[in-house]
C-alpha positions in Angstrom: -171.8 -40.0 125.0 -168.1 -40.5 123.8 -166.3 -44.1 124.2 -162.9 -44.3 123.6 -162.1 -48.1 123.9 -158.5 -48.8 125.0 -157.0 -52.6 124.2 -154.0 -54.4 124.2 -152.3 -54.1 127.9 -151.2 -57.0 129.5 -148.1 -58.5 131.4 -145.0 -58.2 129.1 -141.2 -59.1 130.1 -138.8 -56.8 129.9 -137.5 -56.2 126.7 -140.7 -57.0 125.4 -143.8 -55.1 122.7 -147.1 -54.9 123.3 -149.5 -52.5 120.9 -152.2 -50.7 122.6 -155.0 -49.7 120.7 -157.9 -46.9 121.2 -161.3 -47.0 119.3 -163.6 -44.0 119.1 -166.2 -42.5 116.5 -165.4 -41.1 113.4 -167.1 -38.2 114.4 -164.6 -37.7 117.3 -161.7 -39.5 115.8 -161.7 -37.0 112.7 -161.4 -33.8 114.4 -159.1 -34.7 117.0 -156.0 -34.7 118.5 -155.3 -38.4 119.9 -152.8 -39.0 122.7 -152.1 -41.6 125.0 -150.8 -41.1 128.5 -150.1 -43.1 131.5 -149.9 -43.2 135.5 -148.0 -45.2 137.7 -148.2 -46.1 141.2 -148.2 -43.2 143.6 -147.3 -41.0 140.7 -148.9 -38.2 138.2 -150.4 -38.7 134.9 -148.0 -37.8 132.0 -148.3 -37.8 128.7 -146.5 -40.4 126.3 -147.5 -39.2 123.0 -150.0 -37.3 120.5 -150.9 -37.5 116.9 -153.2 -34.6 115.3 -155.6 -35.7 112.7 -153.2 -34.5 110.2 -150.2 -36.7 111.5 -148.0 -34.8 113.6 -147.2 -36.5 116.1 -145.1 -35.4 119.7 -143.4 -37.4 122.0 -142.1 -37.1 125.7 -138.1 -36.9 124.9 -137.4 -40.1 127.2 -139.6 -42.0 125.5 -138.6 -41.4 121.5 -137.4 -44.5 119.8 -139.0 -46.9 122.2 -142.8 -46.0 121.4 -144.7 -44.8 118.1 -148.1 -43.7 118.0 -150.0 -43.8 114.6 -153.5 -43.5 113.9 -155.5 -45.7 111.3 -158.6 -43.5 109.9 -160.6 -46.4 108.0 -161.1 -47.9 111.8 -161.1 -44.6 113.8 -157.8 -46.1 116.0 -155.2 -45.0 117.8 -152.4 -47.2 118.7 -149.5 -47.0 121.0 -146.5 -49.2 119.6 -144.1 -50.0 122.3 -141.0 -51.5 121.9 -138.2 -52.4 124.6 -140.1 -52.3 127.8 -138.9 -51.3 131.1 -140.1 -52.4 134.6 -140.2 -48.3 134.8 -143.0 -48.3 131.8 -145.5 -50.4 134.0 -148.5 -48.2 134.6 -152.0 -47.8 133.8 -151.9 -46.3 129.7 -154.9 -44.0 129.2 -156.2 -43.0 125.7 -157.2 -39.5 125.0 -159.4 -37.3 122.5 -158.8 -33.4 122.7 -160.1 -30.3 120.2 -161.9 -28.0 119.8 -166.0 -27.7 118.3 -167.8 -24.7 117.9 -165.2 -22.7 120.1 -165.4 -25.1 122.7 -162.7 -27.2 123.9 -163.5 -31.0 124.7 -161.4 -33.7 126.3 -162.2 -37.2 126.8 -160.4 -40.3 128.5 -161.1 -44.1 128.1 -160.8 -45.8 130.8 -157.4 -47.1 130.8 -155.5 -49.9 130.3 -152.7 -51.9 132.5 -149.5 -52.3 131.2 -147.2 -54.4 133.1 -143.5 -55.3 132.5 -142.0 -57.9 134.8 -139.9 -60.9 134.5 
């Protein structure tokens, strides 16, 4: 069974960082594309950002220069680097693993992670 093991949420002020981390297999990590994406209150899940096993990674426009995703292969981890936080960023960040094996496309979820900016 896949685990993808999200860390690193927590109640932040506004203005403030917090890194979230992601920890799968190397079996999974190494094939896939990584992403992380969150959902508020009341609201749909979006995407934040993804990084393909080669290092391309794609943002959400309202989000570049606030948040960098990067990916460290010795420790099969994702991590989601944000910066300047918003009450408006305050929502549950999930981690994600998408590709492709043997022709069939896979997609798994960890089970997210609370991110909360208040003063």
């Amino acid at each position: 069974q896949v685990q993808l093991v999200e860390s690193g949420g927590g109640l932040v002020q506004p203005g403030g960082s917090l890194r979230l981390s992601c920890a799968t297999s190397r079996s999974i990590f190494s094939i896939s594309t990584m992403g992380w994406y969150r959902q508020a209150p009341g609201k749909q899940r979006e995407l934040v950002a993804t990084i393909t096993n080669s290092g391309n990674t794609n943002y959400v426009d309202s989000l570049k220069g606030r948040f960098t995703i990067s990916r460290d292969t010795a420790k099969n981890t994702v991590y989601l680097q944000m910066n300047s936080l918003k009450p408006e960023d305050t929502a549950v960040y999930y981690c994600n693993a998408f590709g492709v094996f043997f022709k069939k496309e896979y997609n798994y979820w960890g089970q997210g992670t609370q991110v909360t900016v208040s003063s």
